[in-house]
N, C-alpha and C positions, 0 to 999 in steps of 0.2 A: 969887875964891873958890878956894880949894884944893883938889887932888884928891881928899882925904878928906872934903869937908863938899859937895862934890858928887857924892860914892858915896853919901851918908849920905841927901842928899837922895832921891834915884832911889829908896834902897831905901825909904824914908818913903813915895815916890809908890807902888810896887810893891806896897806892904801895904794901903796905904788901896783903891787899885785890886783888891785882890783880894776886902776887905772888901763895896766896893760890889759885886761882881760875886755876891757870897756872898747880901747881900741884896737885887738885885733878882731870881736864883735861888728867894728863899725865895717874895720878892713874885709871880713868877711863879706859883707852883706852886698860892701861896693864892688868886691868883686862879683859876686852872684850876680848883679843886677849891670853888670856890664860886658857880662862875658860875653853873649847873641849881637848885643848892641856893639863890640869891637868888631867882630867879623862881620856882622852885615856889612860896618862903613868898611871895612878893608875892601870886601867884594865890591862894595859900589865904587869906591877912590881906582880902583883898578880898570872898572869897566866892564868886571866879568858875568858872565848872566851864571843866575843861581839855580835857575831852572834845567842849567845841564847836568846831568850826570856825573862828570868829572869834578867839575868845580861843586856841586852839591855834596860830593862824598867826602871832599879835602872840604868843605865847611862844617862837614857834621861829625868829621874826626877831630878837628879839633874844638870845636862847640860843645860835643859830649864830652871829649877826653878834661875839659878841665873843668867840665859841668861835674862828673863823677869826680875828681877828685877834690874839691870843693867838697861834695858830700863827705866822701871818707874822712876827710881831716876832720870835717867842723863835726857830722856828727859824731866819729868817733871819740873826739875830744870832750864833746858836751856827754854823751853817754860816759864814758871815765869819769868825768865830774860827778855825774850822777849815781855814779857806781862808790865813787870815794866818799860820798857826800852821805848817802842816804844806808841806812840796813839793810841789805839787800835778802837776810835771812827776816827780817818779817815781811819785806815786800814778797817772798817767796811763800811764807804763809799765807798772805793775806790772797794770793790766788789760790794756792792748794783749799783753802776754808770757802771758797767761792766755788769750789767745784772745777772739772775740765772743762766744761759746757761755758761755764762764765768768761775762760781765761780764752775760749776758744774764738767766740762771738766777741768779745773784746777786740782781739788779732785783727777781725776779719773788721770793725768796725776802725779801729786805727788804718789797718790799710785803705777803707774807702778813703777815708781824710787825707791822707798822703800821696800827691799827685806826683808818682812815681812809675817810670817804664820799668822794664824785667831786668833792666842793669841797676838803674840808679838805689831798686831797694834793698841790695846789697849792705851798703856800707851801715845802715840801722840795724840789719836782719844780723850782723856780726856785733851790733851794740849789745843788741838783746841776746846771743847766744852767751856773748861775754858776760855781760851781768846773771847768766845761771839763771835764766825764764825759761822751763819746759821747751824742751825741743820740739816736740809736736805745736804749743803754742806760735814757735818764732819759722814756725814754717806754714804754717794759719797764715799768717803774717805776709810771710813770703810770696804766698799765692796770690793773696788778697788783693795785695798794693796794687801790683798792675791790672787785674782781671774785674776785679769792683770800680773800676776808673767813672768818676764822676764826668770825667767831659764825654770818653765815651757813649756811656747813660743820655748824656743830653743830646749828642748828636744821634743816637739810633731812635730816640724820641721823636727828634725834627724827621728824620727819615724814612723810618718804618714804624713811627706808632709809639705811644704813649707806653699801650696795655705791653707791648713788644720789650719795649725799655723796663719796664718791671721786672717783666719774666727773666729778660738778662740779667738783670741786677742781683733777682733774688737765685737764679743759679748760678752765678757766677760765686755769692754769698755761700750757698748750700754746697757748694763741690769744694768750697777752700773750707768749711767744717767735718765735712765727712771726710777728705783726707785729713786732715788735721786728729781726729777722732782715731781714723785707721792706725797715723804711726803711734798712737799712744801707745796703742795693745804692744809696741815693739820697745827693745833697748837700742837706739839709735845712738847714742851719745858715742858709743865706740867708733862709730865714722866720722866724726868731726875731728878736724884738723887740731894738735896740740896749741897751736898758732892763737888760736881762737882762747882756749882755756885758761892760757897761762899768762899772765901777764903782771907788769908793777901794779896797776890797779889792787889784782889782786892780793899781793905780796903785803900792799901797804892797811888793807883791810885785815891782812892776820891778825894782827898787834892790838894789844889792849888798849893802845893810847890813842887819842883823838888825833886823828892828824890834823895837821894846821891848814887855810887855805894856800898856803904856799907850798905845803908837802901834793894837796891834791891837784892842783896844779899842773905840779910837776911829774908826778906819776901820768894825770891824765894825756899831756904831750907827750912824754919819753914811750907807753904805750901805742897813743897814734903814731909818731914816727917808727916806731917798730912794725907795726901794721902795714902800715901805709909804704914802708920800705921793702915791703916783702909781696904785695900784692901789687905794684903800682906795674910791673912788668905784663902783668897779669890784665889789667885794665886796658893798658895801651894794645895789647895783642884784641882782644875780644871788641875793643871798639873800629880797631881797623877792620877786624870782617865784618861790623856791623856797617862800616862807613862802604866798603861796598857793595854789601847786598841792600843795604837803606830803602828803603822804600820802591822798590824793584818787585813788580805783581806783575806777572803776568795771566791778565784777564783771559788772554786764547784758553793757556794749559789747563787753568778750573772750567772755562763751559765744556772743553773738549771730554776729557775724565772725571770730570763730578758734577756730571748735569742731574737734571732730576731722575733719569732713568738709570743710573749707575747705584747699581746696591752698596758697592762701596764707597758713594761718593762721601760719605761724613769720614771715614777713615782718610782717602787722598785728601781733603782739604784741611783736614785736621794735622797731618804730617807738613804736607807742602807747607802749611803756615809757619810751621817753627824757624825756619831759615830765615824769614823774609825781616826778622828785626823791626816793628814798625810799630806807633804807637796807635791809641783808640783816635786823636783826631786825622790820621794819616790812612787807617785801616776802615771806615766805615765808610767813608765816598768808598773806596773800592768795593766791598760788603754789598752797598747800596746798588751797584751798576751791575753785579753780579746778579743781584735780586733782578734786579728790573730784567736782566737777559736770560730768565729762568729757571738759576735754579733754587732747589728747595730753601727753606728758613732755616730749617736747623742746620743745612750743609754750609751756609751762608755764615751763622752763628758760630759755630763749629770753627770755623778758617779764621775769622773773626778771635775769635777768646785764644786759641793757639798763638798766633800772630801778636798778641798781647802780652800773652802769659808767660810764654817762652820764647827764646831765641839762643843762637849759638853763642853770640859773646856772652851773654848770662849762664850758659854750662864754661867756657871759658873762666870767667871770672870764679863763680862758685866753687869750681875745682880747687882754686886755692883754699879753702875753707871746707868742702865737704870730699872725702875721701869715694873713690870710684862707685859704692856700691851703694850711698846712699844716693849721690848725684843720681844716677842709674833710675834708683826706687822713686824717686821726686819725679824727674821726667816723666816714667814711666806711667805712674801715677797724676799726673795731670793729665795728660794723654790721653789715657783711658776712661779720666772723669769728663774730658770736655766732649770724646767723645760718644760718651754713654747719652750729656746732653743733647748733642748733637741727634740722636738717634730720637731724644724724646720730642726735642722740639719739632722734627718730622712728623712724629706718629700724633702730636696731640694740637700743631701749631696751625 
């Protein structure tokens, strides 16, 4: 075959490859934007009310389950592209020459933008460890997404106060830097799942030659389905304990043990929240009714930011990707940071 009828070829593959990329983009999007909108009309064509407990948890296990994997695919695909596409040793420079401080406040600035619960900022948090961005950076990141939640922000505005909504913001802001800051001082990379490290992405960035867009491509998929085949067991477990503990507060247990006169109450409401799986517009009416029945701001705050930040299907999930003892240090370390807040916004609120 001739030089020209093998250019002719490449650009034939080049075009079809962009075509396909254009529409499973579109396919993407229509599934995204259709997924809540299937199940509502299922729930409604049925008859069933949504407001019970039963039929809410079988709509939010399957609503999340394909809402997250939605994400894993799409972004792990687009993060592969972007991995195959771009140098990833000067995008690793150009943060090291920016300092920790820049790469850290970055993190935390992506994650407010990313309207993401403590499950769904998974499948990015794994883009980013993949493309070799500081570990302390993509767990910035990690904390950020769900605990800097802009709607959050706006409904504790409506609720408790503008100057209120600040103070949240900017600790919510200052506790994902300061951990972020903390595990630098460590070597963390040794906890991270090999799952994570290794991959075609990578394989295909050894090699001196350009790869083509149909090599990146195909790396980028053959990676996500690797991914995505190893964690999805992973996902459906973690979202089924979320579907039923979902939105499940019991207002009695918090005025009972963390009223305002419980020294401990920033610790009980700080723990109790981790289980409850719930996001900022689902968790601040409760916040608020709590407030109103007296107890303290920061206890309040405190139940609030846990309740956001973490949950059990998010240690579910992460375990596939962080090995026991960092899982462990991340927890642990939230915990202790929300409830340090927790303790200030008492003492100064």
């Amino acid at each position: 075959m001739s030089g020209s009828s093998r250019s002719g070829v490449a650009q034939d593959r080049a075009t079809w490859v962009k075509l396909m990329l254009v529409a499973a983009a579109a396919g993407w999007a229509l599934s995204w934007w259709a997924n809540e909108r299937v199940w509502d009309a299922l729930v409604e064509w049925f008859g069933l009310d949504l407001g019970s407990r039963p039929v809410g948890a079988v709509h939010f296990f399957f609503y999340d389950t394909v809402k997250i994997f939605l994400l894993l695919l799409g972004l792990m695909f687009a993060v592969g592209m972007l991995r195959a596409s771009l140098d990833l040793e000067r995008a690793r420079g150009f943060l090291e020459g920016r300092g920790l401080t820049a790469g850290l406040v970055l993190a935390v600035f992506l994650g407010a933008v990313t309207p993401f619960c403590s499950c769904s900022s998974i499948p990015l948090f794994i883009g980013f460890v993949a493309a070799g961005i500081p570990l302390s950076v993509t767990l910035t990141f990690l904390i950020a997404s769900p605990l800097v939640s802009e709607i959050a922000a706006i409904m504790i505005g409506d609720q408790f106060g503008w100057g209120i909504a600040v103070a949240y913001v900017a600790a919510g802001s200052a506790i994902s830097i300061l951990i972020g800051w903390a595990f630098s001082r460590f070597d963390l990379e040794r906890w991270v799942e090999d799952l994570v490290k290794t991959g075609r992405v990578a394989s295909l960035r050894d090699g001196d030659t350009k790869p083509t867009l149909a090599d990146r491509v195909d790396a980028a998929l053959a990676e996500s389905k690797d991914i995505f085949s190893d964690v999805w067991k992973w996902v459906l477990l973690g979202v089924g304990l979320g579907a039923v503990i979902h939105g499940w507060v019991p207002e009695d247990f918090f005025a009972r043990y963390a009223g305002p006169d419980d020294p401990f109450a920033v610790v009980v409401a700080t723990v109790a929240g981790i289980p409850l799986y719930v996001n900022g517009a689902g968790v601040v009416p409760v916040g608020e009714a709590l407030w109103a029945k007296g107890m303290s701001l920061g206890t309040v705050m405190a139940f609030m930011m846990s309740s956001i930040a973490l949950s059990i299907p998010q240690a579910v999930m992460l375990r596939r990707v962080l090995k026991p003892p960092l899982l462990a240090l991340y927890f642990g370390a939230v915990s202790v940071g929300i409830m340090a807040l927790g303790f200030l916004f008492n003492l100064f609120g």
